[in-house]
N, C-alpha and C positions, 0 to 999 in steps of 0.2 A: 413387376409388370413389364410385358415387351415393349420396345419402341414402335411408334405408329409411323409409315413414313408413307409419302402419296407414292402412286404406282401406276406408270401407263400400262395398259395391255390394249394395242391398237384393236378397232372396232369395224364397221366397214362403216362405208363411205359417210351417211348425216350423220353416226354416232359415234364417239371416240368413248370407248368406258376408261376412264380418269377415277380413279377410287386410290381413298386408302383405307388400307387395311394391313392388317399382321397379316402377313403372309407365310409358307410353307418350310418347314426343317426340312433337312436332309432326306429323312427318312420319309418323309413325307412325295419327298420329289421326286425320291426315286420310286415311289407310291405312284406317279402323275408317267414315271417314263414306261411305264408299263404298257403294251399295244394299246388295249382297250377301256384306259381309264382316262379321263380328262378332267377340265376344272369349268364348271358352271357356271356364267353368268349371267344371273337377272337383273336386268335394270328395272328402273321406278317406273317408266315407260311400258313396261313387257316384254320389251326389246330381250332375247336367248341369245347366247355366243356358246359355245364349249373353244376351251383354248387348251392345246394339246404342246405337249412337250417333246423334242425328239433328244435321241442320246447324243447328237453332233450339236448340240448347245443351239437350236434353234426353236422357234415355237413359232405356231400357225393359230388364226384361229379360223371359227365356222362363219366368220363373218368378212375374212379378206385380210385381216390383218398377219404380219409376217416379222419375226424377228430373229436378235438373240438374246439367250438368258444368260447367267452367270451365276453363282453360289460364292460368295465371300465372306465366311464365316458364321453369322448369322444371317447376313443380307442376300435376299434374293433380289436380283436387278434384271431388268429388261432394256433391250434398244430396240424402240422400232427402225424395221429399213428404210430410208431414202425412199426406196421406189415402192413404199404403199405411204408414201408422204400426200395422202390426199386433201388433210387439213394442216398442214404447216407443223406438225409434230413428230415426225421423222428424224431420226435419228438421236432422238432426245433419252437419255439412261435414265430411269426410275427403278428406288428400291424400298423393299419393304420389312421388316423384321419377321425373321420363320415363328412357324408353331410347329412344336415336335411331335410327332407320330401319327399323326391323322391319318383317318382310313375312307375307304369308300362310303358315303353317306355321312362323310361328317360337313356341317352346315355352319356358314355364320352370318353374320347379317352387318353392313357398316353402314352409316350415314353418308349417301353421296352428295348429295346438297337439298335446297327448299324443294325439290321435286318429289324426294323421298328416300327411302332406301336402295342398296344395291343385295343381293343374296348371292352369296356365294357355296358351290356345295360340289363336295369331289363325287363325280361319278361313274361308270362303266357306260362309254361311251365308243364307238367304231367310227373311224374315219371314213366321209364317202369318197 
């Protein structure tokens, strides 16, 4: 079984998505660095993000948040920037244990707290 570890992926301004979850293998991510694919975020709220990867180790998402990623062995980790530190979570490194080969459409679901779940789902998505 993979290790489960928490995982920022900053959110915009009231919502921070804070999950854990097993997050993405290699092959997976280079799955995510591809132009028009991204990674889905439903919150328990409704609250949608797509959070996108670039190949100079940064990631963006559809909701204001901005960082960098990293890949160290299994672990995928994030830092959000300083300057989208709009709730005091900035610059804080979170990581998560990969899952290997996932494709476009593939879905999981983790428990994000008493509010509900969060969904997660890789999909073919275009930056505006």
């Amino acid at each position: 079984m993979k290790r489960i570890k928490t995982i920022l992926f900053g959110a915009a301004a009231a919502s921070v998505a804070l999950m854990t979850t097993p997050v993405l293998a290699n092959a997976t991510i280079d799955l995510l660095l591809q132009k028009d694919v991204a990674l889905e975020i439903i919150k328990p709220n409704g609250n949608t993000q797509l959070l996108f990867l670039d190949t100079d180790g940064t990631y963006e998402t559809t909701r204001g948040a901005k960082g960098k990623w990293t890949v160290n062995g299994e672990d995928f980790c994030v830092t959000r920037n300083q300057a989208s530190n709009f709730d005091g979570r900035g610059g804080k490194k979170t990581c998560g244990t990969v899952l290997e080969g996932k494709s476009v459409g593939f879905s999981w679901v983790v428990p994000s707290n008493a509010k509900g779940d969060t969904k997660y789902t890789i999909v073919n998505a275009s930056r505006k």
